[in-house]
MIGU-26490 format. One record per residue (C-alpha): residue number from 0; residue in one letter; chain; x, y, z. Coordinates in steps of 0.1 Angstrom, whole numbers. Layout:
BEGIN
n_res_chain_c1_c2_c3
NUM_A_A_X_Y_Z;
...
***
This chain:
BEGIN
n_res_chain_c1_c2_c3
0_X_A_600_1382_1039;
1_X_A_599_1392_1076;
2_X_A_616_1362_1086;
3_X_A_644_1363_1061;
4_X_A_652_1397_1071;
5_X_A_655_1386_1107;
6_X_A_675_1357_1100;
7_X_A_699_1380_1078;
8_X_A_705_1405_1105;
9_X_A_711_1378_1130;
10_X_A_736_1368_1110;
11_X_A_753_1400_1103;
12_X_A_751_1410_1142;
13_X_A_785_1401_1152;
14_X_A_802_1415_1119;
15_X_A_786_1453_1120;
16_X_A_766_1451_1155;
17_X_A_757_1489_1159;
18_X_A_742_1491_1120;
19_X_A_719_1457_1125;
20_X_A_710_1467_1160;
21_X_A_693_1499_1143;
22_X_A_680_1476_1116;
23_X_A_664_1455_1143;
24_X_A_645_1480_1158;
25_X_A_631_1491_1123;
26_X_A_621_1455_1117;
27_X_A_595_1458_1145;
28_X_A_613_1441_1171;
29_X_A_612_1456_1210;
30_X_A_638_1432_1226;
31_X_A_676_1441_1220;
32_X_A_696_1423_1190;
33_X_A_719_1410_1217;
34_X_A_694_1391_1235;
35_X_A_681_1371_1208;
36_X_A_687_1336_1207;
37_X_A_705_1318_1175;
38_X_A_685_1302_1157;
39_X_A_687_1260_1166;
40_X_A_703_1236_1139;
41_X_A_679_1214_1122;
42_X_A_705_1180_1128;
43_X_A_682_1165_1099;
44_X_A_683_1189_1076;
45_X_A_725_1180_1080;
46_X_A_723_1141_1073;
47_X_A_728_1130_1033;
48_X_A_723_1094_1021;
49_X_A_752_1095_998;
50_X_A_789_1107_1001;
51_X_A_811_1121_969;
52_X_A_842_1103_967;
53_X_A_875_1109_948;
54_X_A_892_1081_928;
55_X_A_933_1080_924;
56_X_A_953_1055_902;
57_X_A_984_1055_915;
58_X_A_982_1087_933;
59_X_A_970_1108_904;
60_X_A_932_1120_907;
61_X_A_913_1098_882;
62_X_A_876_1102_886;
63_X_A_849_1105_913;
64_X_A_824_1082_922;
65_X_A_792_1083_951;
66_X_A_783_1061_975;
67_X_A_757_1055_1008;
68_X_A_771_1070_1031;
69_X_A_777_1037_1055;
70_X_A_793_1020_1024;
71_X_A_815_988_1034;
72_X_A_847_985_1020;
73_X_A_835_962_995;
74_X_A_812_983_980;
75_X_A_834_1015_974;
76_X_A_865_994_961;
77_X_A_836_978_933;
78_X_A_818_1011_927;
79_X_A_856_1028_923;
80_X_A_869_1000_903;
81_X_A_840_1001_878;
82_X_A_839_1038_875;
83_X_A_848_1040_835;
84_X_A_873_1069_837;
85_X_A_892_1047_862;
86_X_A_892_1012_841;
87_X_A_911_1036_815;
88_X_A_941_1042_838;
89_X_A_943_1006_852;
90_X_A_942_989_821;
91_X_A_948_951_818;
92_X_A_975_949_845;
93_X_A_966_937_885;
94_X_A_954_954_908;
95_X_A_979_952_937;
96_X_A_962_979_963;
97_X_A_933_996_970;
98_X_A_935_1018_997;
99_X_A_901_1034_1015;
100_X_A_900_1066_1032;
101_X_A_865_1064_1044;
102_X_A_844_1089_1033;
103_X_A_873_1107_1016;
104_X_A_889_1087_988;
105_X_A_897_1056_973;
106_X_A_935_1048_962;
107_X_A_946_1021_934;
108_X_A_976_1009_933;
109_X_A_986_989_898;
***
């Protein structure tokens, strides 16, 4: 509980500084609210193994697929092409395009 409240105030100290330096002396704390150090980013706690990407047919949003994040090429054009939603709006015709935006989207162009 103790540490949730600290972490709260921190983060509220450069929105209303005079109110949480008055609730971080009532926490217990002797050193001033402006002197306390942010608290460092966990870079692991950042990193995913997948990556939500969205699926156009002709530059009309068709469906949504996920992928590893270090996905080739290959493997986002298959996963978007056999997404069900999309195989609707491609139908029978070729497939003349498929354009990548890594990490972004996927584009079909029939």
């Amino acid at each position: 509980m103790q540490e949730a409240l600290d972490i709260a105030v921190l983060g509220l100290s450069p929105i209303i500084p005079h109110v949480t330096h008055a609730l971080w002396r009532a926490l217990g704390h002797r050193r001033a609210l402006i002197d306390e150090p942010w608290t460092p980013v966990d870079a692991a706690a950042l990193q995913t193994s997948s990556i939500a990407m969205v699926v156009q047919v002709n530059g009309k949003l068709r469906g949504h697929i996920t992928v590893a994040v270090g996905a080739g090429g290959d493997t986002v054009r298959a996963a978007a092409l056999a997404d069900p939603h999309v195989q609707k709006f491609i139908g029978a015709g070729p497939v003349r395009k498929v354009i990548i935006v890594p990490g972004k989207l996927v584009n079909i162009v029939v």
